[in-house]
N, C-alpha and C positions, 0 to 999 in steps of 0.2 A: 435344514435350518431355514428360517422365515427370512426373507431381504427386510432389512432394516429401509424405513421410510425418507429418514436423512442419514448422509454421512458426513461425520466432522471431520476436518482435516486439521490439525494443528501443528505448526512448520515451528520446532523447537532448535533453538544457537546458546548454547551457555545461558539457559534461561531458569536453570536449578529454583534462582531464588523467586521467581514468578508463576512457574506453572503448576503449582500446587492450587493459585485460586485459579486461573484456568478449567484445572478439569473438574474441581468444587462448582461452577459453574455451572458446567454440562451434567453435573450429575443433580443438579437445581431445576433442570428443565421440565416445566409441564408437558412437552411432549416427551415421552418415553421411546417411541419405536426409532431406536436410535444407533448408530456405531459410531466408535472413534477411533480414530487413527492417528497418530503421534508419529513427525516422523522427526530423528533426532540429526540436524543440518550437521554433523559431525564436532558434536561439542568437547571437550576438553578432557569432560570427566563422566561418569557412565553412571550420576546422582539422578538424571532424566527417566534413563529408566528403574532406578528403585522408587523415584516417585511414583512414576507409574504404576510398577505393580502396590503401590501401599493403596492409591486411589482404586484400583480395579473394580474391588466389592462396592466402594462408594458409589460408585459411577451405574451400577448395577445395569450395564451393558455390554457387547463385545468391546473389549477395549487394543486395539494390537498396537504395538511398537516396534520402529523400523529405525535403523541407524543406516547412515548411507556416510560417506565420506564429503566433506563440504561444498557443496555447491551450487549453493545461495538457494532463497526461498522462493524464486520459482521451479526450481528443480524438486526439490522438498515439495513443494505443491501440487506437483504431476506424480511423482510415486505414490500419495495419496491419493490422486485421485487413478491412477490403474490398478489402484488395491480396495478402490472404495463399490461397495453392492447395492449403496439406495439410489432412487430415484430423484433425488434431490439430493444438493450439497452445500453446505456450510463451511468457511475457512473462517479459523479463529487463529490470530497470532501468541502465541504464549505468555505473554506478559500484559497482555486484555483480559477482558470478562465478556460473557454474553450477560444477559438479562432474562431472568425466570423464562419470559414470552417469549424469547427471540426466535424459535425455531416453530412453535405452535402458530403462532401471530402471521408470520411470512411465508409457513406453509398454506395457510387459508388464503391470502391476498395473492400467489402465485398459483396456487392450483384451479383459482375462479377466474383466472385468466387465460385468454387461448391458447393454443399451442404454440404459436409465435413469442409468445413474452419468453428471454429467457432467464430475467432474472426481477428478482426485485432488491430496493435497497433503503437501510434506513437511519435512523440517524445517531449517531455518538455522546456521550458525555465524554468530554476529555479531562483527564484528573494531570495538571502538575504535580509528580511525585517529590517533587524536595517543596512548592510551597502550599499542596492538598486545596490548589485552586480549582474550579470547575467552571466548564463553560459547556451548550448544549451547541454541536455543530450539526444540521441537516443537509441534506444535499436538496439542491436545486429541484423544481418539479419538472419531471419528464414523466409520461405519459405515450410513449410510442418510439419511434427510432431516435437515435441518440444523434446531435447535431454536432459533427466532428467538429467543423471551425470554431465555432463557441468555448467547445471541450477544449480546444491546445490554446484556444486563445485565456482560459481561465474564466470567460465567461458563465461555464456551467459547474456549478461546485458539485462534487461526490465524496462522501466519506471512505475510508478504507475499508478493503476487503472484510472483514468481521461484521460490516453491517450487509452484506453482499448474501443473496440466497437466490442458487444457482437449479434452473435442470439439469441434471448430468449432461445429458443429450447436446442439451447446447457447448457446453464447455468441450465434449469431445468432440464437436461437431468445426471448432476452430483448433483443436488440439492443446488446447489450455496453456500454460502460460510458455512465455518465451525465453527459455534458459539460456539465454545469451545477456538478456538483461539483468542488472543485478539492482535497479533504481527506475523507477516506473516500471513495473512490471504489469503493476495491477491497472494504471493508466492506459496501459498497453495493451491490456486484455479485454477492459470493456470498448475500447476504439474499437477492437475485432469483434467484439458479441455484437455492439450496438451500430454495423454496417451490415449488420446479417438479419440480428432478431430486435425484436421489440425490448426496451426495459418502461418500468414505473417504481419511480419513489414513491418514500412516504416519510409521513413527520411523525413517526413514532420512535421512539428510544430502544436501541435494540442491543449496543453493547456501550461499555465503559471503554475506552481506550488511554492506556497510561504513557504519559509525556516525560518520556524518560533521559537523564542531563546525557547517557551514554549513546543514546540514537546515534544512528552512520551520520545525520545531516548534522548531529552537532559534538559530535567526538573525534568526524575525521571528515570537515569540510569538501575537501579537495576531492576524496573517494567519493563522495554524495555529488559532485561537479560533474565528474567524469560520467557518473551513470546517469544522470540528467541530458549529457551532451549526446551519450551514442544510443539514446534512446530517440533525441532529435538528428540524429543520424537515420533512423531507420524513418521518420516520419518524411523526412525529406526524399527516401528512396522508395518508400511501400505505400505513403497516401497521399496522393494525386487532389483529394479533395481538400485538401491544407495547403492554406495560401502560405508561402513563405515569410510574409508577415509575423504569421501568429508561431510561427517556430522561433523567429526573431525575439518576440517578445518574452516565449517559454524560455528561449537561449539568459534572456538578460533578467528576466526572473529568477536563473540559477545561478549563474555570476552574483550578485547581488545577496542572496542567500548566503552563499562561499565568502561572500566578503566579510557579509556580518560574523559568520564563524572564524573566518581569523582576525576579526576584530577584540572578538570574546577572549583567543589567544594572545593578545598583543603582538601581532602580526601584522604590523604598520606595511611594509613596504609592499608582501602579499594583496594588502585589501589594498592598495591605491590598483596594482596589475587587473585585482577580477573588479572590480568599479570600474576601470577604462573600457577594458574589454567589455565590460555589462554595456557602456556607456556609446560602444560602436555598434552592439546590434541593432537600434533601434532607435527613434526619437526620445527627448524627454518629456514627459508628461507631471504637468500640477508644481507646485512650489517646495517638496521635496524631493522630484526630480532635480529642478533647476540648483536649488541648493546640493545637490553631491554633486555637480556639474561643475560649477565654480567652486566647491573643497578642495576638488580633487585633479580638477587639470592643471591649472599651475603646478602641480607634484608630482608630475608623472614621470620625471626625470628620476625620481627616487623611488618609479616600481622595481619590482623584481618577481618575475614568475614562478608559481609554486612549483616545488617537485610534482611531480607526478601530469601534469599539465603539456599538452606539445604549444608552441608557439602561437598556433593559429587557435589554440581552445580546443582541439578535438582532442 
């Protein structure tokens, strides 16, 4: 059997009603020499894999299916890629799309590049699924090693893994993602490629990504806190080149996030706790800093810390 040129990896969770255009997607692709691999994060009901085999023929490539028992999608991510035989690789989240180009386009811009690049990346349309809004988000222009402080500090924007086109080589070359994280993984993965290998953007459109009302950041605030926090836990212990500044800032970015989500829930006493705390990592900045500043300090007598949360935010 010939090695397929890309392998897709696609990291499936209870995503029945999704990944049907998913692998319609992949079987749209103008490049052909292709595999896929589906791996099921331990979903509820075993409708993933009858999608699967209904798309198989469509897809008119290796298609295989792997069910593993749940443990989040960077772990789902590395099964596929210890299962994967092309020289290049693709990660598409299940309830995304790619774009006709996507795998043709980013094979030619990564393969005209030296052996030091190890990825390239490109840009998103993001579709609001309850009000079919769209917006075109691109990542930042980089052109050679990836400048960490910038990156935690937010200075350098990157779209999610789906616009992300990897060599094997290199992802196995840092052992690919970190199953301990279950929220910035993929932030976490290119800190690691982009202190090793070279990346380069581009401003070409390469998937759809759907903004979905059930996401972890806006169906269970708290659990999306916690993975923000021990993600800035390992930045604090593993990169030396990150000023503790910009973890501060990354810190009170995800407080702040968590507030708005329990705002959404009418969870008044919760969002005054992650606004103080947002409001202790770091200075305020511009005239909607200053205003949550004065909302919300006179009222902190009437925070109350979320479950799941320890005292100190960790």
């Amino acid at each position: 059997m010939v090695d397929p040129k890309v392998s897709i990896i696609i990291s499936s969770y209870n995503s029945e009603k999704y990944i049907g255009d998913a692998l319609l997607s992949v079987a749209d692709q103008t490049l052909k020499e292709i595999e896929v691999i589906v791996v099921d994060d331990g979903s509820c009901s075993n409708e993933t894999s009858i999608i699967c085999e209904k798309y198989r023929d469509i897809i008119n490539a290796p298609l295989l299916y792997i069910y593993q028992k749940n443990g989040g999608p960077s772990k789902a991510r590395n099964v596929g890629l210890s299962r994967a035989r092309g020289e290049y690789i693709a990660f598409l989240d299940s309830d995304d799309t790619f774009l006709p180009t996507k795998l043709q386009m980013q094979l030619k811009i990564l393969s005209d590049l030296p052996k030091n690049y190890a990825c390239v990346i490109g840009c998103a349309e993001i579709i609001n699924s309850e009000t079919r809004n769209k917006i075109i988000s691109c990542p930042d222009e980089i052109d050679g090693y990836l400048d960490v402080e910038k990156f935690v500090s937010g200075y350098i924007k990157i779209e999610g893994t789906p616009g992300y086109f990897f060599r094997r080589s290199s992802l196995e070359s840092v052992c690919g993602f970190d199953e301990l994280l279950r929220n910035n993984e993929d932030f976490d993965l290119l800190l690691r490629i982009g202190l090793k290998y070279k990346i380069k953007t581009h401003k070409d459109i390469v998937f759809k990504q759907r903004c979905r009302p059930d996401s972890l950041s806006k169906s269970d605030p708290i659990q999306a806190l916690v993975g923000v926090l021990a993600f800035c836990d390992k930045l604090e212990n593993e990169f030396s080149d990150v000023s503790d500044a910009s973890i501060a800032r990354k810190k009170q970015r995800a407080y702040f996030s968590a507030a708005m989500g329990c705002i959404r829930e009418a969870r008044l006493r919760h969002y005054l706790w992650l606004v103080n705390m947002g409001l202790n990592m770091t200075g305020v900045k511009g005239w909607k800093g200053f205003l949550v500043l004065i909302s919300s300090r006179p009222f902190r007598w009437l925070a109350i810390k979320p479950p799941g949360v320890s005292q100190n935010g960790a």
